[in-house]
VMD Tcl script that builds the backbone (N, CA, C; Angstrom):
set m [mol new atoms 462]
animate dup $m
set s [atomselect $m all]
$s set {name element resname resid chain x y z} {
  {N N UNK 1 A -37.212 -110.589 9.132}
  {CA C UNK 1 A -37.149 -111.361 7.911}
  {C C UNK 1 A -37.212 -112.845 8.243}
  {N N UNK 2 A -38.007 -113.871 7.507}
  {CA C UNK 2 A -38.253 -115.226 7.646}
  {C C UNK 2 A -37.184 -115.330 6.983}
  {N N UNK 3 A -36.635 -116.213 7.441}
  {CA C UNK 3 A -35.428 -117.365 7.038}
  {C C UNK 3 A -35.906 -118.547 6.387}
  {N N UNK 4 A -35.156 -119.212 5.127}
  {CA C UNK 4 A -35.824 -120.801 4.879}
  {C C UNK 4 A -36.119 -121.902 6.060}
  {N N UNK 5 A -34.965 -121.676 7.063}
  {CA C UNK 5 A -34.829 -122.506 8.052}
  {C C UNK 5 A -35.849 -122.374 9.215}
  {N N UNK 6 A -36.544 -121.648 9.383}
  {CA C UNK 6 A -37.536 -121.384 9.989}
  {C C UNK 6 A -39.216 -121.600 9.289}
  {N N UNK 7 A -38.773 -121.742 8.070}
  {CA C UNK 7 A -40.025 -122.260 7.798}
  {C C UNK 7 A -39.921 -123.916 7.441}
  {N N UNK 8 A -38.843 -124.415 7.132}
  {CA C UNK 8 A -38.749 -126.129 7.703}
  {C C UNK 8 A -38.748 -126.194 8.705}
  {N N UNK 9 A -38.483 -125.781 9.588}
  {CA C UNK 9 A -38.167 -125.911 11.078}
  {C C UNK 9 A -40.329 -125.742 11.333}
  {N N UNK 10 A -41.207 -124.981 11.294}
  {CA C UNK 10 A -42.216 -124.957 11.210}
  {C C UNK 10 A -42.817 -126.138 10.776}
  {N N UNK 11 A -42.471 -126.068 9.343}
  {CA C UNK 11 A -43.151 -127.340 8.411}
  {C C UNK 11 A -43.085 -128.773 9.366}
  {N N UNK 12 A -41.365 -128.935 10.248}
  {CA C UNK 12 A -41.074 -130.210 10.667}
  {C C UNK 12 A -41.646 -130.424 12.119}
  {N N UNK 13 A -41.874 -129.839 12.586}
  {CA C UNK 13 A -42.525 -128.932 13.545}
  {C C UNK 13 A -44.228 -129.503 13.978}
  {N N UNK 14 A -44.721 -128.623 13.072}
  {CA C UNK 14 A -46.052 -129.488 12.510}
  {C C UNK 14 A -46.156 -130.597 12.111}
  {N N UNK 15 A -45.352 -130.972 11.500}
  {CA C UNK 15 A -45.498 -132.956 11.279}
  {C C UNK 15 A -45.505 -133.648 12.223}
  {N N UNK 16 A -44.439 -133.454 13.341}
  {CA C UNK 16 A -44.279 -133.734 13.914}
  {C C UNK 16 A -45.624 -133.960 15.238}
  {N N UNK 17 A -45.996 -132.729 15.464}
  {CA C UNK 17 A -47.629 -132.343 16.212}
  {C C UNK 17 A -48.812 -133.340 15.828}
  {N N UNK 18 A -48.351 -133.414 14.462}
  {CA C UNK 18 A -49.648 -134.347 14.450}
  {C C UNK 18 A -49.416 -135.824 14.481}
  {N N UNK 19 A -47.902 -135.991 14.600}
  {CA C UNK 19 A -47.852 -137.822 14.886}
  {C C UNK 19 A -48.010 -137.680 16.297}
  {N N UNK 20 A -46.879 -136.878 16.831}
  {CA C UNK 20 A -47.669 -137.393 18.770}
  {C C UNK 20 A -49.089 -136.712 19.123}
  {N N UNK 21 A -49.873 -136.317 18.273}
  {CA C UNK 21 A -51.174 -136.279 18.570}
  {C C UNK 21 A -51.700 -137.919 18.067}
  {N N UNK 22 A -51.480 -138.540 16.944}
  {CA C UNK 22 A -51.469 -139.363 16.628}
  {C C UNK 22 A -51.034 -140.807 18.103}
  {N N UNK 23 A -49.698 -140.602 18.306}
  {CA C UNK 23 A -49.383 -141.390 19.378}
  {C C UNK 23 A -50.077 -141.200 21.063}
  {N N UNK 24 A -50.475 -139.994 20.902}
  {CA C UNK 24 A -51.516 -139.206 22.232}
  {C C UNK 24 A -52.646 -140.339 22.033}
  {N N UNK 25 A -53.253 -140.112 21.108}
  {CA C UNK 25 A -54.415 -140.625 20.812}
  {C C UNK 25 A -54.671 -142.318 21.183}
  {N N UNK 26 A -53.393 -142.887 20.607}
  {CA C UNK 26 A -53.253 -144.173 20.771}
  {C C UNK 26 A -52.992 -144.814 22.502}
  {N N UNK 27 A -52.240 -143.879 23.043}
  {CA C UNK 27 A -52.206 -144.193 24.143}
  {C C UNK 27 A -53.216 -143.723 25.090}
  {N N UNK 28 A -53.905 -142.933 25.292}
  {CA C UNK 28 A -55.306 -142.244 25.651}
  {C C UNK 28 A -56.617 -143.290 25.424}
  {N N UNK 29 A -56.351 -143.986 24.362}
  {CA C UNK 29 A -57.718 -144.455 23.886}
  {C C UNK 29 A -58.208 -145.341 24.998}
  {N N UNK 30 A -57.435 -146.386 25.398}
  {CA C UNK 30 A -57.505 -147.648 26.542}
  {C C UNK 30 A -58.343 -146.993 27.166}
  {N N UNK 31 A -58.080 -145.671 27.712}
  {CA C UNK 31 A -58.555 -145.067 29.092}
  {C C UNK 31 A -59.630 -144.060 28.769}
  {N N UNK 32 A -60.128 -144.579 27.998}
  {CA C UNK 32 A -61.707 -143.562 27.600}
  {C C UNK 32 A -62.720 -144.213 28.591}
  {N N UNK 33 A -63.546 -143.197 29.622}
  {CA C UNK 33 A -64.572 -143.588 30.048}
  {C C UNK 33 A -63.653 -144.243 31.187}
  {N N UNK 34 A -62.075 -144.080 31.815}
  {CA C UNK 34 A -61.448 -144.051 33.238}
  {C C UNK 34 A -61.080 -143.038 33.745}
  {N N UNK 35 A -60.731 -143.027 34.918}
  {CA C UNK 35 A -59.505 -141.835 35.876}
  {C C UNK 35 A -58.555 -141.913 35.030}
  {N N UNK 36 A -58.298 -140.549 34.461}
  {CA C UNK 36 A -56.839 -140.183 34.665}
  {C C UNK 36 A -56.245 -139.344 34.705}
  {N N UNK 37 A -56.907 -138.366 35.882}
  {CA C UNK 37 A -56.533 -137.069 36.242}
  {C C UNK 37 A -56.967 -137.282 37.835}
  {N N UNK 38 A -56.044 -136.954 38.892}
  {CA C UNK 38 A -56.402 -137.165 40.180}
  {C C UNK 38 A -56.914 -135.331 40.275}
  {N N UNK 39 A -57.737 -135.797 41.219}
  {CA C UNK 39 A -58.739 -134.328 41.875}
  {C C UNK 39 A -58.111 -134.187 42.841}
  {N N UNK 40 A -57.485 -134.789 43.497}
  {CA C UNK 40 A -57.104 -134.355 45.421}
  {C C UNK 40 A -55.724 -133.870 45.559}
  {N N UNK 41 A -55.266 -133.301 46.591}
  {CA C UNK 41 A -53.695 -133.410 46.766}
  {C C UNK 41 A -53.547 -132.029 45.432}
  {N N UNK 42 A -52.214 -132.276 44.977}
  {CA C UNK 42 A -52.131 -131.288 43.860}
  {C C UNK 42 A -52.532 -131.435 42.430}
  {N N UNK 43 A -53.327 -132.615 42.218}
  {CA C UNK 43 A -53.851 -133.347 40.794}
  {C C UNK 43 A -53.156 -133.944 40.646}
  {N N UNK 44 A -52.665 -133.805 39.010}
  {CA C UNK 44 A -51.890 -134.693 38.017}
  {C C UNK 44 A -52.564 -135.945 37.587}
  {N N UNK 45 A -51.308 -136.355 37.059}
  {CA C UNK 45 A -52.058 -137.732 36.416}
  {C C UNK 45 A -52.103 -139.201 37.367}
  {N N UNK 46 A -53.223 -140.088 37.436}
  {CA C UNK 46 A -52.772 -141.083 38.010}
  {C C UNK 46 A -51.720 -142.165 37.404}
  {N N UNK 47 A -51.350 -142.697 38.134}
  {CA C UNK 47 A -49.581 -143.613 37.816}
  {C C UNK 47 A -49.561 -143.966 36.812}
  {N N UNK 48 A -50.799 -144.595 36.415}
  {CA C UNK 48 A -50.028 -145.535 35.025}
  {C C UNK 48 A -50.198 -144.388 33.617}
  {N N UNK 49 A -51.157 -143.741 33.471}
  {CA C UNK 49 A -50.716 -143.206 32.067}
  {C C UNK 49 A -49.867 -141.877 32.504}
  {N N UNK 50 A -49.220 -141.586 33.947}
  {CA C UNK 50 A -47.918 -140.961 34.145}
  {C C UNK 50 A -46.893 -141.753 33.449}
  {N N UNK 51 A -46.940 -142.868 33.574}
  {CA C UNK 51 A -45.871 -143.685 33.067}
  {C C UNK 51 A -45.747 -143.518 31.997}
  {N N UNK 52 A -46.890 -143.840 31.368}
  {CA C UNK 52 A -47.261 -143.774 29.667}
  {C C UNK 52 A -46.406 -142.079 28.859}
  {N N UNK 53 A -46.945 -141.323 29.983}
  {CA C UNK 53 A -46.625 -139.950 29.431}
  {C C UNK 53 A -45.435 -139.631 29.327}
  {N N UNK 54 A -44.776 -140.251 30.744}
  {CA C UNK 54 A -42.876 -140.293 31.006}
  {C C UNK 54 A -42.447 -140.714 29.713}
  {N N UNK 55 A -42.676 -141.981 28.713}
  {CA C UNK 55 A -42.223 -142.453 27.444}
  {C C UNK 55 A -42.425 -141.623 26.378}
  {N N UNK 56 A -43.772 -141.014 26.338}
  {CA C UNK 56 A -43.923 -140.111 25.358}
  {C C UNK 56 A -43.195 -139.463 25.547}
  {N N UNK 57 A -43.071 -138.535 26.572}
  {CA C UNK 57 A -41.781 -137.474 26.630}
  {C C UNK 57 A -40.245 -137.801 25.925}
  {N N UNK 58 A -39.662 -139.029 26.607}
  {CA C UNK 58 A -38.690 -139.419 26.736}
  {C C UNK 58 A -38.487 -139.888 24.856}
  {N N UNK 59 A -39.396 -139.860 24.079}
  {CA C UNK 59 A -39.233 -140.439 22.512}
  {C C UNK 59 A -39.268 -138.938 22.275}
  {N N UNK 60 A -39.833 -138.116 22.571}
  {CA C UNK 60 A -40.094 -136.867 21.801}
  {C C UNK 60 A -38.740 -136.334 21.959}
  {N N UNK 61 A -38.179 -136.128 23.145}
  {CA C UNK 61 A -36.749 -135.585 23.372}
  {C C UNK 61 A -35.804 -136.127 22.847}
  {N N UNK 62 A -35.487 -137.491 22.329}
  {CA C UNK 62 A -34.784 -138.261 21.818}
  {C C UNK 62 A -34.795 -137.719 19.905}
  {N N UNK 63 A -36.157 -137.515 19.624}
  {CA C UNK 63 A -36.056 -136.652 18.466}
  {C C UNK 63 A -35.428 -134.932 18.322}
  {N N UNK 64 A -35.553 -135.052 19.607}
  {CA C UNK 64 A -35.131 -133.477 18.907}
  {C C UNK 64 A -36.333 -132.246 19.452}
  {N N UNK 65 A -37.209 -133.143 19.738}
  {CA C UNK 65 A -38.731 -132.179 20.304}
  {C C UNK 65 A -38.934 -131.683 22.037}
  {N N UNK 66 A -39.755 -131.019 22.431}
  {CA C UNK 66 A -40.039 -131.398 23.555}
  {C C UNK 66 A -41.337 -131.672 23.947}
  {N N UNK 67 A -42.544 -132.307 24.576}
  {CA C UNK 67 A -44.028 -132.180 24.689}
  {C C UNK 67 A -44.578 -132.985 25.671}
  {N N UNK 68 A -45.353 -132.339 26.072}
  {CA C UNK 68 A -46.355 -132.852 27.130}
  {C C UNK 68 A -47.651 -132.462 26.822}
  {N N UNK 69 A -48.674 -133.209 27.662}
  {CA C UNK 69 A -50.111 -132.377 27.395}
  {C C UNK 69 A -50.433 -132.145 28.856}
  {N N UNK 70 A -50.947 -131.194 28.630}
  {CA C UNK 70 A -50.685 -130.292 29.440}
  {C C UNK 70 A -52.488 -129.984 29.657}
  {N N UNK 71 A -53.402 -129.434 31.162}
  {CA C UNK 71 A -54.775 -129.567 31.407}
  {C C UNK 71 A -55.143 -128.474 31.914}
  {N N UNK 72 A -55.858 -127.782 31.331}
  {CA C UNK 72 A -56.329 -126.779 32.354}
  {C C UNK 72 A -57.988 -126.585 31.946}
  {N N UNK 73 A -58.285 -126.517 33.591}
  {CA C UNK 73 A -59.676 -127.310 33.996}
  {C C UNK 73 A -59.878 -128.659 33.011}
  {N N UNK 74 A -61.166 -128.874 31.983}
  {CA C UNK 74 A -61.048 -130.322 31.446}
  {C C UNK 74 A -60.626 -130.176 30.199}
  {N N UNK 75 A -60.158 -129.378 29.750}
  {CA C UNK 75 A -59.719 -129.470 28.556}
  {C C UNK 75 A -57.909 -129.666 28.379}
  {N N UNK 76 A -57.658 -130.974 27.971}
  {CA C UNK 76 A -55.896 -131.506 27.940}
  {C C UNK 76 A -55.553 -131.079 26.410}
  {N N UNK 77 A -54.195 -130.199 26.587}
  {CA C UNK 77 A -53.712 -130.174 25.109}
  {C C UNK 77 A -52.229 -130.846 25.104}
  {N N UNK 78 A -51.928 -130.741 23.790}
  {CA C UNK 78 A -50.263 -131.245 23.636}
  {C C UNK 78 A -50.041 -129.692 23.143}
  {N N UNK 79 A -48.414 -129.896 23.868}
  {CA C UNK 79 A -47.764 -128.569 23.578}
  {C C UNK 79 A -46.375 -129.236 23.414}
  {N N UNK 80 A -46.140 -128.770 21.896}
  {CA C UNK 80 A -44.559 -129.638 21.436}
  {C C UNK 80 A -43.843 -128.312 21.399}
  {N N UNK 81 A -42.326 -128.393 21.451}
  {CA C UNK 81 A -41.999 -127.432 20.826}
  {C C UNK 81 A -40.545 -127.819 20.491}
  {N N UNK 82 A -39.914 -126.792 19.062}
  {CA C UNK 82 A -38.233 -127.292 19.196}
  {C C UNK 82 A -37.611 -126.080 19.071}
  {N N UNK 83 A -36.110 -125.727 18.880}
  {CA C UNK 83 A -35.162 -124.488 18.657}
  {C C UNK 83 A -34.664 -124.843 17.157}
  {N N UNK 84 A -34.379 -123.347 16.533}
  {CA C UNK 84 A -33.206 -123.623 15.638}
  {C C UNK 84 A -32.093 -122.769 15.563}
  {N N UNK 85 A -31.027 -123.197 15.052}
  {CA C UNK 85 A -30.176 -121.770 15.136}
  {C C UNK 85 A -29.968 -121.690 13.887}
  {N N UNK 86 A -29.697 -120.086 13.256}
  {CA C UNK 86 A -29.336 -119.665 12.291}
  {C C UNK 86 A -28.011 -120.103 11.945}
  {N N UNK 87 A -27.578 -120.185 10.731}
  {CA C UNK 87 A -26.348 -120.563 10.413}
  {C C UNK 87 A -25.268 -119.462 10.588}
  {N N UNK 88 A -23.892 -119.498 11.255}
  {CA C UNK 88 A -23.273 -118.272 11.408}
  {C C UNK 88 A -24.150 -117.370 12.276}
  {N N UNK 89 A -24.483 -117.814 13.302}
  {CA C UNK 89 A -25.047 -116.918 14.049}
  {C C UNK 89 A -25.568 -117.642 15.388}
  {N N UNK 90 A -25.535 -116.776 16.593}
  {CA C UNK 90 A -25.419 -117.501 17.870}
  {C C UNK 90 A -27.677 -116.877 18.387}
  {N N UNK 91 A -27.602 -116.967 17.310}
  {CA C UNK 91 A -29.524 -116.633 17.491}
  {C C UNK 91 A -30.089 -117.938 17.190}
  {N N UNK 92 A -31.154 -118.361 18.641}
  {CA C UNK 92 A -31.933 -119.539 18.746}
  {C C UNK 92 A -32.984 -119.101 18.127}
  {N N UNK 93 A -33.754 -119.673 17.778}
  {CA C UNK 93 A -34.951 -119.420 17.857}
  {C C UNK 93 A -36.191 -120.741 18.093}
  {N N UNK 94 A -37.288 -120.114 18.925}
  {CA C UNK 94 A -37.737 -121.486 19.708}
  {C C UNK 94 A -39.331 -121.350 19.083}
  {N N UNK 95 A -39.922 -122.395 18.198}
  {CA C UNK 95 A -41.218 -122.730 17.975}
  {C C UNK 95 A -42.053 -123.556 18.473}
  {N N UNK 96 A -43.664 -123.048 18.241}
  {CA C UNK 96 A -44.379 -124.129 19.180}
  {C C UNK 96 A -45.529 -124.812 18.489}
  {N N UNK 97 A -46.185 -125.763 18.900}
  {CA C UNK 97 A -47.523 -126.027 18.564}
  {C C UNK 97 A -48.280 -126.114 19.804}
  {N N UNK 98 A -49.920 -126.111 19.470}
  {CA C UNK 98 A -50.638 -126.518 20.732}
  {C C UNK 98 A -51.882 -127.273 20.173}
  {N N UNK 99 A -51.877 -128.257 20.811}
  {CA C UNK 99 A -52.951 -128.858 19.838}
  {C C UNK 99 A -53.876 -129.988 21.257}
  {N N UNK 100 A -54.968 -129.270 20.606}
  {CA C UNK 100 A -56.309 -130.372 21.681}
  {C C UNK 100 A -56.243 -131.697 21.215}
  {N N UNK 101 A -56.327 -132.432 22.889}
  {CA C UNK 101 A -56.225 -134.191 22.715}
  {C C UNK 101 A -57.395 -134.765 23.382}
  {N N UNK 102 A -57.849 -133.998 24.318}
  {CA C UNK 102 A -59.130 -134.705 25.381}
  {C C UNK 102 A -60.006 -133.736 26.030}
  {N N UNK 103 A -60.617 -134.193 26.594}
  {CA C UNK 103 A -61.332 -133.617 27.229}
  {C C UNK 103 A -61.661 -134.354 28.562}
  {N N UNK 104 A -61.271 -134.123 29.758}
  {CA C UNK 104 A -61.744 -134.428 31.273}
  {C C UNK 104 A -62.512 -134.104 32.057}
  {N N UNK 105 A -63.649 -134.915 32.928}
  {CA C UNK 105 A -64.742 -134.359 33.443}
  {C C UNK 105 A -63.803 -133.825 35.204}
  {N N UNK 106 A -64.833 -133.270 35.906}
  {CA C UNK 106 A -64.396 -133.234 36.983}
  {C C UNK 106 A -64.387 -133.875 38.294}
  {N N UNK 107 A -64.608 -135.590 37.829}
  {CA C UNK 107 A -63.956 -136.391 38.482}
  {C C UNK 107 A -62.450 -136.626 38.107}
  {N N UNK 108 A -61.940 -136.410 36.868}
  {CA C UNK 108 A -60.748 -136.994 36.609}
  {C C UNK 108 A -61.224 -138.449 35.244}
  {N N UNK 109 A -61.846 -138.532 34.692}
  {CA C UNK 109 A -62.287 -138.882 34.194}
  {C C UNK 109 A -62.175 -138.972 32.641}
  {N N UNK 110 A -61.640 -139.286 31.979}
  {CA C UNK 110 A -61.412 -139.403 30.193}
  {C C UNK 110 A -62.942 -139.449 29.437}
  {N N UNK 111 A -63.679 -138.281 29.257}
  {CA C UNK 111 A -64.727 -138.506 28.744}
  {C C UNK 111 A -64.681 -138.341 27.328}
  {N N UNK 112 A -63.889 -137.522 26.867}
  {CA C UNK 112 A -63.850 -137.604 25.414}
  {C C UNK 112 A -62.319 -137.325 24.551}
  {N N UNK 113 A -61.922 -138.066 23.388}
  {CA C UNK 113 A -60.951 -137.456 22.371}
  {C C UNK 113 A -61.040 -136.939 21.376}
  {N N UNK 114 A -60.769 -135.267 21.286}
  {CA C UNK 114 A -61.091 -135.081 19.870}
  {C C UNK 114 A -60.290 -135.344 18.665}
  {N N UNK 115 A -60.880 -135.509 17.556}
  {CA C UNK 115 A -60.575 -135.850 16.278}
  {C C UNK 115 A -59.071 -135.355 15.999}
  {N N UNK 116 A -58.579 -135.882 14.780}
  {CA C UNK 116 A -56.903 -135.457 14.371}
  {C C UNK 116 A -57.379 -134.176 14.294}
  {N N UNK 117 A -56.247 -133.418 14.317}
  {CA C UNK 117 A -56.235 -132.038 13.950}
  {C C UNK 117 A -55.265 -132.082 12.651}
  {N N UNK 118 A -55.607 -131.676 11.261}
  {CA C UNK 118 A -55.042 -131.252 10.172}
  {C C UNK 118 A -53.617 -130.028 10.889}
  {N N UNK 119 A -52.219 -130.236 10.172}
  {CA C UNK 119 A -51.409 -128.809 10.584}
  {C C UNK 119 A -51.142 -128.632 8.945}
  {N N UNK 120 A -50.743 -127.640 8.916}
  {CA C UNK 120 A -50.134 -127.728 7.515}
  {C C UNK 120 A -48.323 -127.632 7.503}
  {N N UNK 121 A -47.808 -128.557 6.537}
  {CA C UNK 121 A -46.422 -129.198 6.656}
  {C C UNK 121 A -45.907 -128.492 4.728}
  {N N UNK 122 A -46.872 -127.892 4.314}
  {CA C UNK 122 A -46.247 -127.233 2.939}
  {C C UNK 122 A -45.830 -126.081 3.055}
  {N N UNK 123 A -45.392 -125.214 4.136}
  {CA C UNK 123 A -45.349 -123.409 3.631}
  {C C UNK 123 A -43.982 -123.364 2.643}
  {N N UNK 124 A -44.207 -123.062 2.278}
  {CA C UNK 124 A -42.824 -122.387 1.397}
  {C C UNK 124 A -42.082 -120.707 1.659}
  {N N UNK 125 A -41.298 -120.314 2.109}
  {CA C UNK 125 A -40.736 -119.098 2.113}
  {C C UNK 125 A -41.401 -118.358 1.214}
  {N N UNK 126 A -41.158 -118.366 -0.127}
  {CA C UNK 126 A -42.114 -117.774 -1.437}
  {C C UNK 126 A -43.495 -117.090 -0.537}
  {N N UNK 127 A -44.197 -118.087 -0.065}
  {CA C UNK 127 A -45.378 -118.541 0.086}
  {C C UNK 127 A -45.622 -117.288 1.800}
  {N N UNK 128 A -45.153 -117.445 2.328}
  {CA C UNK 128 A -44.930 -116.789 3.521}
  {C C UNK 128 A -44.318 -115.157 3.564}
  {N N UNK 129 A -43.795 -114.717 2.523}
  {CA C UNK 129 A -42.956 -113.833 2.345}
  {C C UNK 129 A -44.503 -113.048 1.480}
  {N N UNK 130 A -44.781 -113.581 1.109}
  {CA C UNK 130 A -45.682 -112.909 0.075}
  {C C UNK 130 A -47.009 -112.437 0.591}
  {N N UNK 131 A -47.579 -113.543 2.109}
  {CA C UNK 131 A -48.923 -113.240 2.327}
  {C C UNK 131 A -48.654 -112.117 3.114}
  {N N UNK 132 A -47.022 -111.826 3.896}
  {CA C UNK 132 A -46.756 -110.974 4.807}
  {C C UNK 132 A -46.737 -110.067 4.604}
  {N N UNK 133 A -46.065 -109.559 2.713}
  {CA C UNK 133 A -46.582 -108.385 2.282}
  {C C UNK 133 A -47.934 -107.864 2.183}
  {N N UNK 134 A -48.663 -108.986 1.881}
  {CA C UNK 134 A -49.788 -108.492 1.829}
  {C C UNK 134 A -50.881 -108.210 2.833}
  {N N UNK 135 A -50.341 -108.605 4.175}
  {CA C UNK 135 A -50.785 -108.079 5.341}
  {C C UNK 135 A -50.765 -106.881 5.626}
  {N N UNK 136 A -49.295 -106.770 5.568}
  {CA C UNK 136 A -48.417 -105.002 5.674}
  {C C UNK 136 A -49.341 -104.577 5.210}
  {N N UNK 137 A -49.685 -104.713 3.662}
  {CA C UNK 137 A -50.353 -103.377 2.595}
  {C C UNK 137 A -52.394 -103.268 3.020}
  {N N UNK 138 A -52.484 -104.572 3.777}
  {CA C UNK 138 A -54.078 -104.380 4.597}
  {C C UNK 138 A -53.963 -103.682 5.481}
  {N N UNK 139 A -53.326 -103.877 6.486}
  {CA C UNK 139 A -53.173 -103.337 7.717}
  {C C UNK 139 A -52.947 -101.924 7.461}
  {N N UNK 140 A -52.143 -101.102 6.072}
  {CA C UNK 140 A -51.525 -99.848 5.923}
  {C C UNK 140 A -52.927 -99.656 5.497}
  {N N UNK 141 A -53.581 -100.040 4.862}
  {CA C UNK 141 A -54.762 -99.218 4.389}
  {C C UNK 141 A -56.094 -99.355 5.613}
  {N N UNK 142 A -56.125 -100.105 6.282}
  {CA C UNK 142 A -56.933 -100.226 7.425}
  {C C UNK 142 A -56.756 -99.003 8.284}
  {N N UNK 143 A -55.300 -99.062 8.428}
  {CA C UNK 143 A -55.069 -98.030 9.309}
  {C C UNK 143 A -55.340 -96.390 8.637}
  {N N UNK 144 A -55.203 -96.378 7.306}
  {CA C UNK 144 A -55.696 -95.381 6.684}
  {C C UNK 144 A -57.150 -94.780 6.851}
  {N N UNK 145 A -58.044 -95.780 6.724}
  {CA C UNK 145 A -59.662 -95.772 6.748}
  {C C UNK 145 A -59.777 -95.451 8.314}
  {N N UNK 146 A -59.435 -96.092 9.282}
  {CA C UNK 146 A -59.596 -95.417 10.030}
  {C C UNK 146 A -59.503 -94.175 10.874}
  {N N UNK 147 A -58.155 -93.859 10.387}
  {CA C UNK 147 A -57.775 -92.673 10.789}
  {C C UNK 147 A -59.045 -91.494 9.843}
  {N N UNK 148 A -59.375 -92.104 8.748}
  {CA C UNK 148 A -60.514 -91.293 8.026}
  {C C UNK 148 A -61.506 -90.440 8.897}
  {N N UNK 149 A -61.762 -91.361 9.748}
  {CA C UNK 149 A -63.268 -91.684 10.421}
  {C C UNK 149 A -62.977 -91.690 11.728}
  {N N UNK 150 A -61.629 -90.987 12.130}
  {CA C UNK 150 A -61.415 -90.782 13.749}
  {C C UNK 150 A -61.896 -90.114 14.412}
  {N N UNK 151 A -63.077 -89.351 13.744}
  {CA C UNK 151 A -63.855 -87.693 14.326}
  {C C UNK 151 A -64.869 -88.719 14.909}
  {N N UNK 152 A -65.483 -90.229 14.895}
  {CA C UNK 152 A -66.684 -90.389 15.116}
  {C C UNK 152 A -66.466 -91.445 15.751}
  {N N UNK 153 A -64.930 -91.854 16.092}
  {CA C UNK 153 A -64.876 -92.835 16.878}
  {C C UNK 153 A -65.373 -92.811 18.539}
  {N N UNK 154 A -65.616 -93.925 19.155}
  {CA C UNK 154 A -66.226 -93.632 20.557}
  {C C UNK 154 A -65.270 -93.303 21.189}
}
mol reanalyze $m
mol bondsrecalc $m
mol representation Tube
mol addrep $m
C-alpha cells in the first residue's frame, strides 16, 4: 500500500532532481569542450570540477538528499536519492532518481550537455492508487489472454 508520505517524499524528491540537474548544468557548462574525466590510473574526475562536485555533494546532504553523477563509459548521470520513515513505525524507506547530465568522449573530454529533463512533482495518492488498480486489472486480463493461447506458444 502507497502511503501519502511516500508520494511527497517522491514529488520532493523529483523537484529536487531537477534543481541539481539545474545546478549540474551550471557548473558543467565552463567545462564544455575540456578534460574532465582522467583516462589513466583509476579515472575519475580531474581536481577542479572534483572540487566543484565535493560542494555539490556537501549542499545536497545539508538538504536532506544525497547525489553524485556518476559515469559509465561516456555517458555521466546524477543519481539523488533520500529516506523516509513512516510515522509510528521503525520502516525506512529509500527513493531514487537518475537523471542524464553529459556526455564524455574518450579522452575525458566534456563534449556534450543534455537538455533539462522534465520530472513530474504533482502525483497525488488519489492519482497513484488508481492507475495501480488499473494495472492489476491489465495485467489480470493479459495474463488471461495468454494463458488462452498457451497451446501455440514457442
Amino acid at each position: 500500500m502507497i502511503s501519502p508520505i511516500a508520494v511527497a517524499t517522491r514529488n520532493g524528491l523529483n523537484s529536487k532532481a531537477m534543481e541539481a540537474q539545474q545546478r549540474l548544468v551550471a557548473l558543467l557548462t565552463p567545462y564544455l569542450g575540456r578534460k574532465i574525466r582522467k583516462i589513466s590510473g583509476y579515472g575519475g574526475w580531474v581536481a577542479a570540477v572534483d572540487r566543484d562536485l565535493d560542494r555539490f555533494r556537501a549542499e545536497l546532504q545539508a538538504e536532506g538528499f544525497r547525489g553524485w553523477l556518476a559515469c559509465q563509459s561516456t555517458w555521466c548521470h546524477l543519481q539523488i536519492d533520500t529516506t523516509y520513515r513512516l510515522p509510528d513505525t521503525n520502516h525506512c524507506s529509500y527513493v531514487k532518481a537518475d537523471v542524464s547530465i553529459c556526455k564524455v568522449d574518450e579522452a575525458g573530454l566534456l563534449v556534450e550537455i543534455f537538455p533539462l529533463a522534465e520530472r513530474r512533482t504533482d502525483y497525488t495518492l488519489d492519482w497513484v492508487e488508481a492507475v495501480s488498480a488499473e494495472a492489476r486489472k491489465l495485467e489480470y486480463k493479459l495474463s488471461q489472454l495468454r494463458q488462452s493461447i498457451r497451446e501455440f506458444a514457442p
